[in-house]
C-alpha positions as CSV (number, residue, x, y, z in Angstrom):
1,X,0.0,0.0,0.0
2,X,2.9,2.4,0.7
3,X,4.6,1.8,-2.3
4,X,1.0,2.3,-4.4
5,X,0.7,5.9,-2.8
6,X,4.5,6.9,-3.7
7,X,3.7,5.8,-7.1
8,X,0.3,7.7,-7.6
9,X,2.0,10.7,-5.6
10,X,4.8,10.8,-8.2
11,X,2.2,10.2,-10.7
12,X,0.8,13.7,-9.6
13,X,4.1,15.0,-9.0
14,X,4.7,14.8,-12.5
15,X,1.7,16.1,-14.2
16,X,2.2,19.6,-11.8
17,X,5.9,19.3,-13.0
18,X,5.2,19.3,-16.7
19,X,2.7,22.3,-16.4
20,X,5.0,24.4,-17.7
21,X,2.9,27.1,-19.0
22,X,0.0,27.5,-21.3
23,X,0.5,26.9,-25.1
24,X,3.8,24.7,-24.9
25,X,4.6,21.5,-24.3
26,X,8.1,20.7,-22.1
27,X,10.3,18.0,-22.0
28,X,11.8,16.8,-18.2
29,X,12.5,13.5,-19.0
30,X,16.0,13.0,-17.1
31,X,13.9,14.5,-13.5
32,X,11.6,12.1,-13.7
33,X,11.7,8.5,-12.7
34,X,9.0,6.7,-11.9
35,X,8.8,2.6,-12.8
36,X,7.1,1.2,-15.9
37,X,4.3,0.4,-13.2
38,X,3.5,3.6,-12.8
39,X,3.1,4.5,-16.6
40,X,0.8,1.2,-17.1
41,X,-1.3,2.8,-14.2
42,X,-1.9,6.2,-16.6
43,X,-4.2,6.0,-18.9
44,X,-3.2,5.7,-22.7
45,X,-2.1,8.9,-24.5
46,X,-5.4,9.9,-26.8
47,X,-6.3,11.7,-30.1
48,X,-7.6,15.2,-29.7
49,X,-8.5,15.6,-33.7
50,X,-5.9,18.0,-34.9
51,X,-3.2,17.9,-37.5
52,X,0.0,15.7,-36.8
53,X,3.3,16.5,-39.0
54,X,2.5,13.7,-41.6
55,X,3.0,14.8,-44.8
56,X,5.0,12.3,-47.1
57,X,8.2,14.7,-47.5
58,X,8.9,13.8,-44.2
59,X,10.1,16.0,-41.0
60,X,12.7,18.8,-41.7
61,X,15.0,20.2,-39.0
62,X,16.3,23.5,-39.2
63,X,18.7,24.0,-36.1
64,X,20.0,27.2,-34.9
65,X,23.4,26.9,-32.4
66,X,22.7,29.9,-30.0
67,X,25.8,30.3,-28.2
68,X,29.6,28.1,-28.1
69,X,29.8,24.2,-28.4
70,X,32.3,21.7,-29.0
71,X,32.8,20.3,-32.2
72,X,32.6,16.8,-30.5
73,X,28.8,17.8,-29.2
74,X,28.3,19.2,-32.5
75,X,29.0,16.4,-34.6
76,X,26.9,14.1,-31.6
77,X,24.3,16.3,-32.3
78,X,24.0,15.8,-36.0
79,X,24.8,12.4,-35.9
80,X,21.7,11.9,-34.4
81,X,19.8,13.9,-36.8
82,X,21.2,12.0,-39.2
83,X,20.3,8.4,-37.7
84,X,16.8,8.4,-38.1
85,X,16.9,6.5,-41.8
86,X,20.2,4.8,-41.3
87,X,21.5,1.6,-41.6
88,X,19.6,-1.7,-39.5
89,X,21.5,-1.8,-36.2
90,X,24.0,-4.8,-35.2
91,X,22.0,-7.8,-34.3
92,X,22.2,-6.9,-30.6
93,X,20.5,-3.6,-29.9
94,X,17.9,-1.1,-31.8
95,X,18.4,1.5,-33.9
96,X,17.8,5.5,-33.5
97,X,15.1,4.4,-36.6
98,X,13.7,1.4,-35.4
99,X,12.4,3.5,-32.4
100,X,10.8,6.5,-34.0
101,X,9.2,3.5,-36.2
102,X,7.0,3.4,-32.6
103,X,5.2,6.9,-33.6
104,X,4.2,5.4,-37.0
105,X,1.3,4.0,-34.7
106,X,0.2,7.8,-34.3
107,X,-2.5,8.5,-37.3
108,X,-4.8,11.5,-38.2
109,X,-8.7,11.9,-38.7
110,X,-7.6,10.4,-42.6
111,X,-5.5,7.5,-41.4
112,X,-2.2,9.7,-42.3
113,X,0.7,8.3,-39.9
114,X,3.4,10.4,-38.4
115,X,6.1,11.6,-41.6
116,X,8.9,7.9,-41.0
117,X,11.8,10.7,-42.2
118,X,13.2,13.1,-40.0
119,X,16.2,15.0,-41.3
120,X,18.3,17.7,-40.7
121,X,18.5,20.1,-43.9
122,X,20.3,23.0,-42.6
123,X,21.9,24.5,-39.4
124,X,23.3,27.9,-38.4
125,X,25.3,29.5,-35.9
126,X,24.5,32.1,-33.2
127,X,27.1,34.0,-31.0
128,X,25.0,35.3,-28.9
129,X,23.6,37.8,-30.8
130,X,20.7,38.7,-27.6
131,X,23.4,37.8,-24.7
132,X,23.3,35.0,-22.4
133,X,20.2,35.2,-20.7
134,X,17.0,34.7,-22.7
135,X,13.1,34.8,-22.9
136,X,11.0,32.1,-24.4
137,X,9.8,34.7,-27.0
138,X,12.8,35.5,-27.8
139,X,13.8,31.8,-28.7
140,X,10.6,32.3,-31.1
141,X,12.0,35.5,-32.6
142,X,14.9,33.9,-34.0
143,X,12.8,31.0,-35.3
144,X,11.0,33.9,-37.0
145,X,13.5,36.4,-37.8
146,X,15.8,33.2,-39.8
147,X,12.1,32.6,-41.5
148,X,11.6,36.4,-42.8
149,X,15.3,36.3,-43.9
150,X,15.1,33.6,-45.8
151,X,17.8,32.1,-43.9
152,X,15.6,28.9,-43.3
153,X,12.6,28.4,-45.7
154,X,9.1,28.8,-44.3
155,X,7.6,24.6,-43.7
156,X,4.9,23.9,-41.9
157,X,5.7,20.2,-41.6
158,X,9.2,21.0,-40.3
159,X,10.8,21.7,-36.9
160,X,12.7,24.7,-36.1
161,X,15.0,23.9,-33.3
162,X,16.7,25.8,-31.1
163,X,20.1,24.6,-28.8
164,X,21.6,27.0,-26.2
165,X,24.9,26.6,-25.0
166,X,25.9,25.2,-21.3
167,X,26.3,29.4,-20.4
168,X,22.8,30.7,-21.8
169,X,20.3,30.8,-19.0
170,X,17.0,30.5,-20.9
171,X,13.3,31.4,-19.4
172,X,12.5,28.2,-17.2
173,X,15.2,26.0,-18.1
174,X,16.2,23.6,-15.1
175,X,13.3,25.0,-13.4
176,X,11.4,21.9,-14.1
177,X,11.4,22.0,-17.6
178,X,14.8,20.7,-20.0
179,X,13.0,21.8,-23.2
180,X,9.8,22.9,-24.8
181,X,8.0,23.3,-28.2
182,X,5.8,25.3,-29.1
183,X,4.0,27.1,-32.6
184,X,3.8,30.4,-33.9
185,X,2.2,32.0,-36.8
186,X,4.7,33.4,-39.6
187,X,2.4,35.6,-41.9
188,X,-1.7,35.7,-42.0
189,X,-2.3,32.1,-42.6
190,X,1.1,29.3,-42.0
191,X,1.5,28.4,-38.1
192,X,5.5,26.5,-37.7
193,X,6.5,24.6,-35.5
194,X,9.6,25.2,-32.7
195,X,11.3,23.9,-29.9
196,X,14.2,24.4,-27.3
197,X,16.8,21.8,-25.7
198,X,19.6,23.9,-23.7
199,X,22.8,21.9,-22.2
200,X,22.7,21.0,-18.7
201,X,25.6,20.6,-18.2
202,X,26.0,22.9,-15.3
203,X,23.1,24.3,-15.1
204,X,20.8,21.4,-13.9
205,X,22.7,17.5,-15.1
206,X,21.0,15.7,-12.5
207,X,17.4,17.1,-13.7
208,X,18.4,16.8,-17.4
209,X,21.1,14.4,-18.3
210,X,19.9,11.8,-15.9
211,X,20.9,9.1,-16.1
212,X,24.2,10.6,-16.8
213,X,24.5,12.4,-13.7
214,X,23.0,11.5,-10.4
215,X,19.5,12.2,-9.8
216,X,18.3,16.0,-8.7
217,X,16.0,14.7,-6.2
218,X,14.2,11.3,-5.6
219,X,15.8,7.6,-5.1
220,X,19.8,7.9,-5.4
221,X,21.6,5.8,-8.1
222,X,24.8,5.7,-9.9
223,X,25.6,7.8,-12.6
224,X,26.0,6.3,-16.0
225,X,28.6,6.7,-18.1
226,X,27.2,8.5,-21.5
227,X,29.0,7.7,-24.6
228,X,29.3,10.9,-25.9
229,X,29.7,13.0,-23.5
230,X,27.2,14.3,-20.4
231,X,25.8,17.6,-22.1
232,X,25.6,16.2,-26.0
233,X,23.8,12.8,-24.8
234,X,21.5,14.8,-22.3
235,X,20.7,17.4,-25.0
236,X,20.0,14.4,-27.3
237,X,17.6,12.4,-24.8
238,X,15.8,15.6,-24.6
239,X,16.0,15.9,-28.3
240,X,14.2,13.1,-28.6
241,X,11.7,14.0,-26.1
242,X,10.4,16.7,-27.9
243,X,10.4,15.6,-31.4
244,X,8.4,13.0,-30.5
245,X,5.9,15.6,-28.9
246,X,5.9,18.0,-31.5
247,X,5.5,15.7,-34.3
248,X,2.4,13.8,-32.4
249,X,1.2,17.1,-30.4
250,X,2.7,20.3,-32.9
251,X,-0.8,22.5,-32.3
252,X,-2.2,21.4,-28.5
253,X,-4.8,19.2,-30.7
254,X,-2.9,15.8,-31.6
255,X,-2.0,13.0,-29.3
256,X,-1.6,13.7,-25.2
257,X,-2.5,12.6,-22.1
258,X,-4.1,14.9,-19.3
259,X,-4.9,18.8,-19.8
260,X,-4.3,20.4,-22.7
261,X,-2.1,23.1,-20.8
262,X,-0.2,20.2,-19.1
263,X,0.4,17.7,-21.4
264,X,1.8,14.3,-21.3
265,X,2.9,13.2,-24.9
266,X,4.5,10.4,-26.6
267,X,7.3,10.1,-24.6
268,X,6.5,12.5,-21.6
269,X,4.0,10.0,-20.7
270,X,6.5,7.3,-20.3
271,X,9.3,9.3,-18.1
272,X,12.2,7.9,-17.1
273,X,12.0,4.8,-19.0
274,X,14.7,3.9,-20.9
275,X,14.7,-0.6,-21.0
276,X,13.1,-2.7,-19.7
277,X,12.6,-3.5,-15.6
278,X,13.0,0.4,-15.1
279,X,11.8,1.5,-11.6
280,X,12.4,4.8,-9.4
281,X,16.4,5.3,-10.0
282,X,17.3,2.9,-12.3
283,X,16.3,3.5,-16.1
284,X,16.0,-0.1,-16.9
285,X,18.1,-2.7,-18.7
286,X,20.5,-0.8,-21.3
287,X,23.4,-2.1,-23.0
288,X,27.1,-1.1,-22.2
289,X,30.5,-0.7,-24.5
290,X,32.8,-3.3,-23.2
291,X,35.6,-0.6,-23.7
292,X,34.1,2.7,-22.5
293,X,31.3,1.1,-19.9
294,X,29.4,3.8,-21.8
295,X,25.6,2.2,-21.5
296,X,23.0,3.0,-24.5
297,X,20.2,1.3,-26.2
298,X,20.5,2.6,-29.7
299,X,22.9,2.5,-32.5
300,X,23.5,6.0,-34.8
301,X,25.1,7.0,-37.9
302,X,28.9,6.5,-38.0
303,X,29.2,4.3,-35.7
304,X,27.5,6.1,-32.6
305,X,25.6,5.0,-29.8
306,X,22.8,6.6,-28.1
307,X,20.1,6.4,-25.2
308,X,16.7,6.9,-26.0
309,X,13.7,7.4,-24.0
310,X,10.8,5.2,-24.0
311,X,7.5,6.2,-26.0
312,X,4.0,5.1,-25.6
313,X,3.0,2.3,-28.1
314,X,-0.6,3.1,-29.3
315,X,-0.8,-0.8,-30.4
316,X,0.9,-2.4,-27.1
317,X,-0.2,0.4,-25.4
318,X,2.5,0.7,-23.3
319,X,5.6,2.2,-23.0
320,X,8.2,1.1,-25.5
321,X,11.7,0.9,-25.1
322,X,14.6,-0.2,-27.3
């Protein structure tokens, strides 16, 4: 009995968590950790009516670098991006493709699934052109300002992402949110869609590269070591997070759990599940690299290796992990 009201008290804990403010959706995967136990608990994630991002030329990615990063996280970064229509993984382990095949479940009114390709077309640089400390709206001004330039072309089937730099304090970041997405209308009639994953690296590890680094709060557990590095593989979990939810949830009107305002999406709903047997402070069964003890669950382009969060399986329903 003790255990069932820890569970449905995190349960809560979480939905209050993820109401990060009206019209966006955020992504706090790594702060999160309840068991798989407490996701089959929740009900399914549901259809609301409104349009997914599934047309047939598949997902573009536009990504603005706000700030200084590595070339190492850089090329992690895109390496990811570039994973989701790569090559079939060894025969131990899943691929970064084989698990956004999962969303493929998520259809429109017309039967239309989720667009299977998700690629990044073009990137830019940003050296901190508004300073280090930023508002949300200001994130979308750049999305907007790139759009009007003609800098990035204007697609409403594509996502505009925005990364900050591990010294750009953005609007609610580490303050129970790692990330969000959100829309806004560029001209009279095309609404796009945009999102924000900042490095946690010292700003907040333990609530968004978990579990990378040890946990912010909640049962204790050993850190993990993260193949490519702590902020580029907890930017890339969060990543994940949110392309998820924007392509199943882009407008508030496609596939969530819960209020509207507070939304529990594809892989929101399933937090801190990343294998199987996952319970409070331990993510679940993941493999590790014999050589670097680096544990993942996915294989990338060239080579990489990456950890992925669980989604919720419309067909299984239940959380899915690779």
């Amino acid at each position: 009995m003790a255990k069932l009201l820890f569970l449905r008290s995190l349960i809560l804990s979480l939905i209050c968590v993820v109401a990060i403010a009206p019209w966006s959706q955020g992504s706090s995967q790594g702060q999160k950790q309840p068991s798989s136990l407490a996701a089959a608990a929740s009900t399914t994630v549901q259809y609301h009516g409104g349009p997914l991002l599934n047309k047939p030329n598949g997902i573009n990615v536009y990504l603005i670098w706000y700030g200084g990063f590595s070339l190492e996280d850089k090329n992690s970064i895109t390496d990811f991006l570039a994973s989701f229509s790569g090559a079939p993984a060894p025969r131990q382990g899943s691929s970064v493709s084989t698990w956004w095949k999962t969303i493929s479940s998520y259809k429109d009114k017309a039967g239309k699934p989720i667009s299977t390709t998700v690629r990044l077309v073009k990137q830019v640089g940003d050296a901190y052109s508004s300073g280090k400390t930023l508002k949300r709206a200001q994130i979308a001004n750049f999305v907007k300002t790139k759009i009007a330039s003609k800098i990035f072309p204007l697609d409403t089937n594509g996502i505009y992402l925005v990364l900050t730099s591990k010294d750009v304090t953005v609007e609610r970041f580490c303050m129970g949110s790692c990330g969000f997405h959100e829309s806004l209308m560029v001209g009279a009639t095309s609404r796009v869609v945009f999102a924000h994953v900042g490095d946690p690296t010292v700003q907040c590890p333990g609530l968004c590269a978990w579990p990378y680094a040890l946990p912010a709060y909640g049962p204790p557990g050993q850190a993990l070591v993260a193949p490519n590095g702590l902020g580029a593989d907890g930017m890339i979990i969060n990543i994940a997070t949110l392309l998820a939810g924007a392509a199943s949830n882009p407008f508030k009107t496609g596939y969530f759990q819960g209020d509207a305002l507070a939304p529990l999406e594809a892989v929101t709903a399933c937090p801190g599940i990343f294998g199987a047997g996952a319970y409070p402070g331990f993510p679940g069964n993941l493999l590790v690299d014999k050589l670097s003890k680096a544990s993942y669950n996915a294989y990338g382009a060239n080579g990489r290796k990456f950890l992925l969060p669980a989604m919720w399986d419309l067909i299984s329903l239940s959380c899915k992990a690779n």
